[in-house]
N, C-alpha and C positions, 0 to 999 in steps of 0.2 A: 279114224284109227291112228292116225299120225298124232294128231293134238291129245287121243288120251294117253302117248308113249310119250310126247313131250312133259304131260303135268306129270306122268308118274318120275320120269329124270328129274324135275323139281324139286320135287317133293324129295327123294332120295338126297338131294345137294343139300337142302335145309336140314334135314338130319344129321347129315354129312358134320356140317357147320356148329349144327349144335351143341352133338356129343364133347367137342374139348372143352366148353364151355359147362359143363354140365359138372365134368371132369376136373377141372379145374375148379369149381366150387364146394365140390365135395373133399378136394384137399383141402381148399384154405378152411373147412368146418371142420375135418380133422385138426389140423393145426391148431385151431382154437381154440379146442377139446382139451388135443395133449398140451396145450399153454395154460388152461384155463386150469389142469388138474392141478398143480404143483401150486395154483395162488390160493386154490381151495382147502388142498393140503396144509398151505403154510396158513392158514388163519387161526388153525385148531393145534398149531407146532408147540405154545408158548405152556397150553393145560395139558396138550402131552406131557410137555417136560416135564412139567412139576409132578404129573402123576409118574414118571417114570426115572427120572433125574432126581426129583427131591432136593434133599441139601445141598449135595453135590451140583447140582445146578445152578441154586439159590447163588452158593458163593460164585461160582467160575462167572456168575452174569452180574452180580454186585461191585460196587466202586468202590474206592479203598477205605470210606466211612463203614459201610457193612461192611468185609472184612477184618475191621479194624475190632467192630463190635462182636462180629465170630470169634477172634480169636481171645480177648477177654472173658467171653461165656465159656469156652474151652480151658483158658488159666483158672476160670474161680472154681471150675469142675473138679480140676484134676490137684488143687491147693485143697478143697472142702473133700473130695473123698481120702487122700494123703492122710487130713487129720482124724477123719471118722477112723481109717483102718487104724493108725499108730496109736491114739485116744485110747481106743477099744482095747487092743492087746494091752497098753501100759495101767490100764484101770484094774483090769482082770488079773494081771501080774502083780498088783497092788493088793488085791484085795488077799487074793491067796498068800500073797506073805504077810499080809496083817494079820491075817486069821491063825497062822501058824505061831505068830509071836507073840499074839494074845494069850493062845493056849500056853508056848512054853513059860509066860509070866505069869501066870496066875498060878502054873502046877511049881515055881523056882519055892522056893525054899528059905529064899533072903535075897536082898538086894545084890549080896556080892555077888549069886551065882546069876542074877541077872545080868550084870557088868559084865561078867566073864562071858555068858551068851553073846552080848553087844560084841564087845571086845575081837571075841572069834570070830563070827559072821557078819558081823561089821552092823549098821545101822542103814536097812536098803528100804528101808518104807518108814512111815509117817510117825508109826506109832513105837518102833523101837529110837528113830530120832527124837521124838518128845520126853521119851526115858532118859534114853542116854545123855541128854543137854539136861534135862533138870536134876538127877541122878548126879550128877557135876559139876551143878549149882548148889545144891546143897554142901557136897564136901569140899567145895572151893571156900564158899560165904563160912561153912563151919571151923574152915583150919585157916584161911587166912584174916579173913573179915572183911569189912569194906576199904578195899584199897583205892578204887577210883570212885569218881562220880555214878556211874551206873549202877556200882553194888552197895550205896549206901542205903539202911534200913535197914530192918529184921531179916531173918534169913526166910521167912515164909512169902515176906515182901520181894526180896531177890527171886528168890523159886517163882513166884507169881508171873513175875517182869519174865523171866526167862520163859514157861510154860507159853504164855500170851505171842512173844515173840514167834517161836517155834510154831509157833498155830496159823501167827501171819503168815510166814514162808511157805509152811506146805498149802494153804490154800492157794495163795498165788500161786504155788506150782500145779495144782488142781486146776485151774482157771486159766492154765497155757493152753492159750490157741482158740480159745471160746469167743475172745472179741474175732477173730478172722470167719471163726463160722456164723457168729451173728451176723457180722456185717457183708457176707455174701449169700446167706437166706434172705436179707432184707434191701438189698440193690440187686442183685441178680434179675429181678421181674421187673425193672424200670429200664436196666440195660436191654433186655430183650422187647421191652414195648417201645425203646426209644428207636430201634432196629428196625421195625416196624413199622414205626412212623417214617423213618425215612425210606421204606424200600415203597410204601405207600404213596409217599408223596412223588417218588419218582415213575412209578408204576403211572401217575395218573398224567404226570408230563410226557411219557412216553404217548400216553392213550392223545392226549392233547393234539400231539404232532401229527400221529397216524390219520389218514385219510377214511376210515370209516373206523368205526365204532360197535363191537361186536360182544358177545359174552364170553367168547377166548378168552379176546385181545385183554377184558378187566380182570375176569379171577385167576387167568394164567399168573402175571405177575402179583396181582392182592393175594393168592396163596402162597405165592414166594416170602413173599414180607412176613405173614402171618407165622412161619418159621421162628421166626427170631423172638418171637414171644412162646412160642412151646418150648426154646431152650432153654430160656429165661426162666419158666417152672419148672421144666428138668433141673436145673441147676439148683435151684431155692430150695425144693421141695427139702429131698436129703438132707441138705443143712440145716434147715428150719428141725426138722424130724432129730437130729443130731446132737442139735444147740439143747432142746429142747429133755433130751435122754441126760446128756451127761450133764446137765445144770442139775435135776434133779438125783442123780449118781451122787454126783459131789456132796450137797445137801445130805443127803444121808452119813453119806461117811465121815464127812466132818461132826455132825451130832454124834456119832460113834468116839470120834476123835475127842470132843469135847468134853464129853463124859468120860471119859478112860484118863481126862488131863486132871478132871476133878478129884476122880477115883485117889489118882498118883498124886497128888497134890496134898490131898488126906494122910495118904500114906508118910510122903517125906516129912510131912512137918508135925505130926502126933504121935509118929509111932503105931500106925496102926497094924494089925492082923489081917491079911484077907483072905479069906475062904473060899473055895466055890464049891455050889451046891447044885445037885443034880447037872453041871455039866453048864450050867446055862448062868443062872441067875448067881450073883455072889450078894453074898451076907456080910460087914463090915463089922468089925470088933473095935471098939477106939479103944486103947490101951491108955487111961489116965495117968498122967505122969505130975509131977509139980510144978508148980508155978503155968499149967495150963488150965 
């Protein structure tokens, strides 16, 4: 009886002993747990970001090269839509007052009352500036004659020289600002793939140093970089689309232009009549005179 009350006190000691050991393992496996969460956490920190962060990320974790190239994509943005909206409205304000000084020339009555038109409202588009300089060439060449180098020859040769002129000018004013959007549709997507390339190469030196290697750890940062090429065709696109409208706009208008020069050109130096019929198409009377 005595030795089964001695094992059973034993036994009770060795449990005794056990329990803070037990105890104590169960902490340090907690510990591990909540140590182990925050490393398991941060492996997946970098594709959160990008999914969550995005741009705003991309730049605050990029070195002053990618920044440098954000903010280039951001200047050739905010220079190519500047000229798309200013373009558009100045074309359209173009077009509408050509239209209206077409009509008031064709419906005038004689030359003077077209001068007097000019004159009054002054000459704010293309087509009343090609009147009113050749309109002025003719009666300059007719009452004075050729006084300098420029106005020697016939007065149809003068009126020529001057039409032609007047044609250079407004096209180059036509043609303001079209090399700046050609050449930010056509660098814009080398900027943003060259952004790329370095946020890739540094993404992969990053991956290099890190001690394991994971699918976070590579498309976190390679979707970072791959940014700076979607801005790059944000930025292109519009301009390309831009370049591409008002090259052709121009085109047209100047063949408008050109022919309205011939028209007037006919006119100052024959004598012609012109008429318009149904509103649209004009018929041309050349009035024979002598010595033509």
């Amino acid at each position: 009886m005595f030795d089964l009350a001695n094992s059973a006190m034993h036994v009770l000691a060795q449990l005794s002993e056990a329990a803070p050991a037990v105890q104590s393992g169960a902490t340090e496996a907690a510990g591990l747990a909540v140590s182990a969460a925050p490393a398991v956490a941060g492996a997946g920190t970098t594709a959160a970001d990008v999914a969550q962060g995005g741009m705003l990320h991309f730049i605050s974790q990029s070195d002053i090269v990618g920044k440098t190239l954000f903010g280039i994509l951001v200047l050739m943005s905010v220079v190519s839509w500047y000229l798309i909206c200013v373009k558009s409205f100045m074309n359209m304000r173009v077009q509408l007052r050509s239209n209206k000084f077409l009509r008031e020339f064709w419906a005038a009555s004689s030359l003077e009352q077209v001068e007097n038109e000019i004159a009054t409202h002054g000459a704010s588009e293309p087509f009343a500036h090609l009147a009113s300089h050749a309109i002025h060439a003719r009666n300059h060449h007719a009452k004075y004659g050729a006084l300098k180098l420029e106005e020697k020859g016939s007065t149809s040769a003068f009126i020529t020289r001057t039409i032609r002129k007047v044609i250079d000018e407004e096209t180059a004013r036509l043609e303001n600002g079209l090399t700046v959007l050609a050449s930010i549709g056509s660098t814009a997507p080398f900027v943003g793939l060259f952004g790329t390339v370095w946020g890739v190469y540094h993404a992969l030196i990053g991956i290099g140093l890190s001690d394991g290697v994971t699918v976070n750890r590579i498309a976190g940062p390679v979707g970072e970089a791959l940014i700076m090429t979607g801005l790059g065709l944000a930025v292109a696109i519009p301009a390309v689309l831009a370049y591409n409208g008002f090259v052709r706009g121009n085109r047209v208008y100047l063949a408008r232009l050109d022919a309205f020069a011939h028209d007037l050109f006919t006119f100052l130096s024959t004598g012609q009549q012109v008429h318009e019929s149904s509103g649209k198409a004009r018929r041309v009377t050349i009035a024979t005179s002598k010595g033509e």
